[in-house]
N, C-alpha and C positions, 0 to 999 in steps of 0.2 A: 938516557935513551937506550943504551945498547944493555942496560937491565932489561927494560920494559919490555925491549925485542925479544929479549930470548925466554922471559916469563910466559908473554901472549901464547911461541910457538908451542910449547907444550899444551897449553892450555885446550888452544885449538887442536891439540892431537887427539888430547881425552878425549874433546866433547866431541869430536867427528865420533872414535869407536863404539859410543853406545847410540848414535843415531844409524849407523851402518847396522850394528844388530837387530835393533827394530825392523830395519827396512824387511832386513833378511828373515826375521819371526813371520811378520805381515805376508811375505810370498811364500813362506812355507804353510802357512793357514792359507792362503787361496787353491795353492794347488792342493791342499789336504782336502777344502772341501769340494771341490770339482772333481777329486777324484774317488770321493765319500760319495758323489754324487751319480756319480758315473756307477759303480759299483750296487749303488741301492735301486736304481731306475729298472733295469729287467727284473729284479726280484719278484717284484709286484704280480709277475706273469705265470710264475712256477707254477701256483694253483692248477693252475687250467692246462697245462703240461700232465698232469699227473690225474686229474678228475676225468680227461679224455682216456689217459691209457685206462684207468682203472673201470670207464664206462661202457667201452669197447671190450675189454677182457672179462667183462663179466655174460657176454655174449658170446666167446671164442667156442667154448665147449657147446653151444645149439649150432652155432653155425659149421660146427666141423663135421658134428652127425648128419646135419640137416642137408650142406650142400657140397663141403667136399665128402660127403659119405667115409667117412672113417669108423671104425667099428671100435663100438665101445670099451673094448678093453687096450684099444691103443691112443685113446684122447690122453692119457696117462704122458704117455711117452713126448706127446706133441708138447703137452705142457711142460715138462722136463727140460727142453731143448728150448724153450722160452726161460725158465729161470737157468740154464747155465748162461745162457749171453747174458743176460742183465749180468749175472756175476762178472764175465768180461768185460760188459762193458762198464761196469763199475771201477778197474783196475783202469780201463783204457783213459775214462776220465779224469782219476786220479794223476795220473801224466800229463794229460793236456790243459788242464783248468787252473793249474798253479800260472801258466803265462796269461791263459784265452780262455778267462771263465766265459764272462760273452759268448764268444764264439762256439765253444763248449756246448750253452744252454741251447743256442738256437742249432746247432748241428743235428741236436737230438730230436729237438723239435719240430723239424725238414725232415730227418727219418720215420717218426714215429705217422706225420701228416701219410710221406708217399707210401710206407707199408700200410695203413688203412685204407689207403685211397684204391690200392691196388690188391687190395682181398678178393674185396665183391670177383674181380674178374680172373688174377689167377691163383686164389684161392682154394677154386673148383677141382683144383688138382693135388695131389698128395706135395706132390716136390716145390711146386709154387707154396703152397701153406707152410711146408717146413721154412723156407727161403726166407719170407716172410716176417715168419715168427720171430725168427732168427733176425733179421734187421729189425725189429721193435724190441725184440728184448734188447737188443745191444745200446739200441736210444735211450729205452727205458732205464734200466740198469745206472744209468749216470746221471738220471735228473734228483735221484736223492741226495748223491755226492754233492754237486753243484748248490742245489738248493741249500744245504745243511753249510754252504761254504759262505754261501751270500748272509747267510744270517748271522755265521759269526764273525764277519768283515764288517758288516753292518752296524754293531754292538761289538767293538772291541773289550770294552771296557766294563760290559755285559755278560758275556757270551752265555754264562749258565741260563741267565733267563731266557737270551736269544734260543736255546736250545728248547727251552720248557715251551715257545709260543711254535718253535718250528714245528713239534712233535706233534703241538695238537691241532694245528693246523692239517697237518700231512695226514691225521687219522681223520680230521672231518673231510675233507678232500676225497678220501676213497671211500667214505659212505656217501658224500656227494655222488661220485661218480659211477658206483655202483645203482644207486636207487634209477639214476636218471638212464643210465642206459638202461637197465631194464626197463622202465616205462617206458621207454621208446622201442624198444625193440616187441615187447609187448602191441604196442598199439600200430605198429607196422613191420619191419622186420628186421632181422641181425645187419642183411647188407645195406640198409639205411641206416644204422647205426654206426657202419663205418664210412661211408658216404660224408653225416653229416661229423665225425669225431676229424677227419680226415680235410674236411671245408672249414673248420675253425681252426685245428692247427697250424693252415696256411696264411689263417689272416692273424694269428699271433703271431705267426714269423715273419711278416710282413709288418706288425705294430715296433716289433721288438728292436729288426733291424733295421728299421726307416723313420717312420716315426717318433717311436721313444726314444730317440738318440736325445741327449741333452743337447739346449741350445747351447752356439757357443759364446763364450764370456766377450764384453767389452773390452 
């Protein structure tokens, strides 16, 4: 008897430590894919992030002649001051999206809605336009960061090709956004073009952070 005993106890020691590991494998694949999941769910949205800014901006330079009357050899300058904030805000992302990619994506896409939204009206003036400009490029500026971060989070174990769909994505994206704001600004005008660039980015930030949340697990 007192064999028996002390053979069993060990026995039961082993076979507990490899069913404790499984356990431990199985919750670390739940939380891997919940959080695979959570990660891949706003991606989906980038596009339309970026076919807005690109469809609005291909309108900036009529609308600055046309209604904040700026003179044509300073559209130069206005656009200047639109690609240095993207450069900042490219850096500013690169800070924040290592914690709050999310939060990151839709920050930008909150600015970039109420800078459009709010051209048409103080746009009409020099210092409103620069203002402006300067808060869209800052938004703008970080949705490539972001987006280029989700795809290679997405496809770990990928990432070169993650990189080859993001690229080509991101250039049909701004001939997207290019054609269609000029057909619409064509067939009615620049400040309905920011109007309507400006009403869509509110309902993706409104899908992104309410809706698209993943549901939560059993």
């Amino acid at each position: 008897m007192p064999v028996t005993t002390g053979s069993e106890e060990p026995t039961t020691g082993r076979a507990g430590a490899p069913w404790q590991e499984q356990e431990r494998r199985q919750r670390q694949r739940r939380r891997g894919r919940a959080g695979q999941e959570q990660e891949q769910e706003p991606r989906q949205y980038w596009p339309a992030v970026v076919c807005l800014s690109l469809g609005i901006f291909a309108i900036v330079t009529p609308f600055l002649e046309q209604v904040t009357h700026v003179e044509r050899g300073l559209i130069g300058a206005y656009l200047l001051t639109f690609g240095v904030a993207g450069i900042v805000g490219n850096f500013v992302a690169g800070a924040t999206m290592v914690r709050r990619l999310r939060a990151t994506f839709v920050t930008c896409a909150v600015l970039i809605a109420v800078a459009t939204l709010l051209f048409p009206l103080l746009g009409r003036w020099d210092a409103g336009a620069i203002g402006l400009l300067v808060v869209w490029g800052l938004a703008y500026g970080a949705v490539p960061a972001c987006s280029q971060t989700w795809f290679a989070r997405s496809a770990p174990q990928s990432q070169e090709a993650a990189m080859v769909v993001f690229t080509s994505s991101f250039q049909l994206t701004l001939a997207t956004g290019a054609l269609l704001g000029g057909a619409v600004a064509d067939a009615t005008s620049s400040q309905t073009v920011m109007l309507c660039a400006g009403a869509i980015a509110l309902t993706m930030v409104a899908t992104v952070g309410g809706l698209g949340r993943p549901a939560p697990r059993s």
